[in-house]
C-alpha positions as CSV (number, residue, x, y, z in Angstrom):
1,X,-126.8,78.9,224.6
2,X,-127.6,75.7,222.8
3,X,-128.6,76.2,219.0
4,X,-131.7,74.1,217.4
5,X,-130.2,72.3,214.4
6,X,-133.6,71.8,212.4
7,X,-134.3,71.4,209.1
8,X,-136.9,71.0,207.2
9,X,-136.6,67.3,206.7
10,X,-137.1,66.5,210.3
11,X,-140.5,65.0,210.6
12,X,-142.3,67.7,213.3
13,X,-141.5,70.1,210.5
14,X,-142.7,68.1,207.5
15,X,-146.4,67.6,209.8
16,X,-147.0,71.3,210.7
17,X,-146.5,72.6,206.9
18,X,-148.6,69.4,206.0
19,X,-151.1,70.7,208.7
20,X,-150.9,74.4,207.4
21,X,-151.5,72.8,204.1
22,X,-154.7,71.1,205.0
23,X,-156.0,74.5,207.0
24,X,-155.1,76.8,203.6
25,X,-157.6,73.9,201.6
26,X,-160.4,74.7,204.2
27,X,-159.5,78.4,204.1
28,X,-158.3,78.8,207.4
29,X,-155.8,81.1,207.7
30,X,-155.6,83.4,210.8
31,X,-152.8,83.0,213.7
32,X,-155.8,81.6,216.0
33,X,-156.6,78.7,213.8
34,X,-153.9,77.3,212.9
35,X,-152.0,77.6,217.2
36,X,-152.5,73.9,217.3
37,X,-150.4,73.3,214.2
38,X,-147.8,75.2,215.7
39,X,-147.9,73.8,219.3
40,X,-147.8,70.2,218.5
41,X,-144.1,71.4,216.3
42,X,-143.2,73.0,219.4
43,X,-144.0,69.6,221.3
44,X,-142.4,67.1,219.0
């Protein structure tokens, strides 16, 4: 099985916690909010 070598350096990972950052600001916090931050990482 291939292993994922990320960091958090890597630029998809440094937009979804900027992303995550922006939601917290606005108050958004629950799972179903914030699935679009997560599936544009997973698409990067």
């Amino acid at each position: 099985m291939a292993r994922l070598n990320l960091k958090l350096t890597h630029k998809p990972v440094r937009e979804y916690y900027s992303a995550l950052k922006e939601y917290e600001q606005l108050g958004v916090k629950h799972e179903t909010a914030v699935k679009t931050a997560f599936q544009d990482l997973l698409v990067s």
